[in-house]
N, C-alpha and C positions, 0 to 999 in steps of 0.2 A: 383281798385287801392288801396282802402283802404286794402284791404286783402293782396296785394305786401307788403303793409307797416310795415303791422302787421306779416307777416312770417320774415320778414328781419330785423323787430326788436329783434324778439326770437332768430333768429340765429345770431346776433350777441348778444344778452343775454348771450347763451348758452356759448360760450367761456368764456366770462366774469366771469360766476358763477365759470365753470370750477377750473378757474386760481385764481377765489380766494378762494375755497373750497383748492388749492395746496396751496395757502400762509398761509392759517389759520393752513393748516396740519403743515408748516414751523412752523408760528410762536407758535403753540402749543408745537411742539420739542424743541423749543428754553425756550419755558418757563419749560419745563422738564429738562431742561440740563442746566437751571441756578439756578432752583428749586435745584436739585443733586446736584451741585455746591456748591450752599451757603447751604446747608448739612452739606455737608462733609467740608468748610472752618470750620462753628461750630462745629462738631465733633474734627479736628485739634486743635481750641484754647480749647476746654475744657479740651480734653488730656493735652493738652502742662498748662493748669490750675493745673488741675490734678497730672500730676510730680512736677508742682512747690512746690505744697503745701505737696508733699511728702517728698519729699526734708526739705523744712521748718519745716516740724516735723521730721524730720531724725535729723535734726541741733539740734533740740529742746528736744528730748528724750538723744542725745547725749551731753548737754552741760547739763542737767536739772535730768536727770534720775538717777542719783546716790545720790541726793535729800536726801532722803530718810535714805538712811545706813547713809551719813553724818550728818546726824542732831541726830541719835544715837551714833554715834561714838565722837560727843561734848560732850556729857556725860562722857565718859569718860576720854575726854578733861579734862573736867570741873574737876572730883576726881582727874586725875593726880596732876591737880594745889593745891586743897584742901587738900591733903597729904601733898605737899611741905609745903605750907603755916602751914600749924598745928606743923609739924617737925623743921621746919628751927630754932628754939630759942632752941633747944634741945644742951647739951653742949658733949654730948658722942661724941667721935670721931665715931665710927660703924655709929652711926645715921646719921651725918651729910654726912657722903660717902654712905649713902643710900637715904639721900634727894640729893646728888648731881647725882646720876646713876639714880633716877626717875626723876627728874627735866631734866636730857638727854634725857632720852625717852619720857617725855613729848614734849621738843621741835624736836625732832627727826620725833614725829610724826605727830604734828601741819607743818613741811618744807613738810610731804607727803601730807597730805591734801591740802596745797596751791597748790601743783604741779595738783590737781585737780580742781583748780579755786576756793578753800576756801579764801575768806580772812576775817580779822578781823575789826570789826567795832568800829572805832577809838570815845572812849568817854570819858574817864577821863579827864578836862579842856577843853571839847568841850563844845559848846551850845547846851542845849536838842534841838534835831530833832525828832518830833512824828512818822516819819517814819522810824529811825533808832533805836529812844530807845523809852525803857519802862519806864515812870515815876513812880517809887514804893511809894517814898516818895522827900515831900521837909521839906529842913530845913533851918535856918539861917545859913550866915556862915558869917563870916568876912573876908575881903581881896578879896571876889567873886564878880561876877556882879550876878544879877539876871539871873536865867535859864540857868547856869554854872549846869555841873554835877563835884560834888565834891568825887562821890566815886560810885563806878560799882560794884553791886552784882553779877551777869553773864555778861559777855560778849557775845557781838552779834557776827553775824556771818553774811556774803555775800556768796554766789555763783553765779560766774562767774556775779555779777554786782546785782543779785538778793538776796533781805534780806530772807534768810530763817528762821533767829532768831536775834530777836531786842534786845538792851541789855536794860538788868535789872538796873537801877541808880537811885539814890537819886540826888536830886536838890538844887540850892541854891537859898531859897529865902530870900530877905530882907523886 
């Protein structure tokens, strides 16, 4: 009788093992096919990363990229002004119609610049900003408050929100 017991227990084993050697084979599929899965969802968000940040430097070479020629091309900002200025107390007529035709082309070509996100960084009777100006010198002045700029050797300059050149100012201290 014990031998009945002991065959009848193996065979009902035997199916047992069977059906769960099929569930393991299942659930082994299952862990491949979410394995694959969460792959390829990772593969998805780092692309979709990936274009963002392409993107974000496309904005950024394109807002930021001409950088460069601009901050040359203030130079000759810069001498356009410094002719006028050295000219303008001159009394000849010729002269003054050539300070007034450079003095156009200068601002002629400071309205192209902005149109490319230049603008100018406001300092004469502002308060020094270490972020915006260059302290060159201070001085006393009368009628100022302390850390007034009373007078701008260069003018700064912004692109598109960013300082590419700080201005150059003297200070008032008391």
């Amino acid at each position: 009788m014990q031998n009945e017991t002991t065959n009848q227990e193996q065979e009902s084993k035997a199916p047992v093992t069977e059906e769960v050697m099929v569930e393991a084979e299942k659930v082994e599929e299952k862990k491949i096919e979410i394995d694959y899965k969460s792959k390829f969802l990772y593969l998805a968000a780092e692309m979709e990363n990936l274009r963002k940040r392409a993107d974000r430097e496309r904005d950024e070479f394109l807002k930021y990229g001409n950088e460069k020629i601009l901050k040359g091309l203030l130079e000759v900002v810069d001498n356009f002004e410094r002719t006028v200025d050295a000219l303008k107390g001159d009394e000849d007529s010729k002269i003054k119609n050539i300070v007034t035709g450079i003095d156009m082309v200068g601002k002629q070509f400071i309205k192209v610049l902005e149109k490319f996100g230049l603008e100018q960084v406001k300092a004469l009777g502002e308060e020094f900003d270490p972020n915006l100006h260059e302290a060159l010198s201070q001085m006393p002045a009368e009628g100022k408050k302390d850390d007034e700029i009373i007078q701008v050797y260069e003018k700064g300059y912004k692109l598109n929100g960013r300082l590419i050149r700080p201005a150059k100012v003297i200070v008032a201290k008391n």
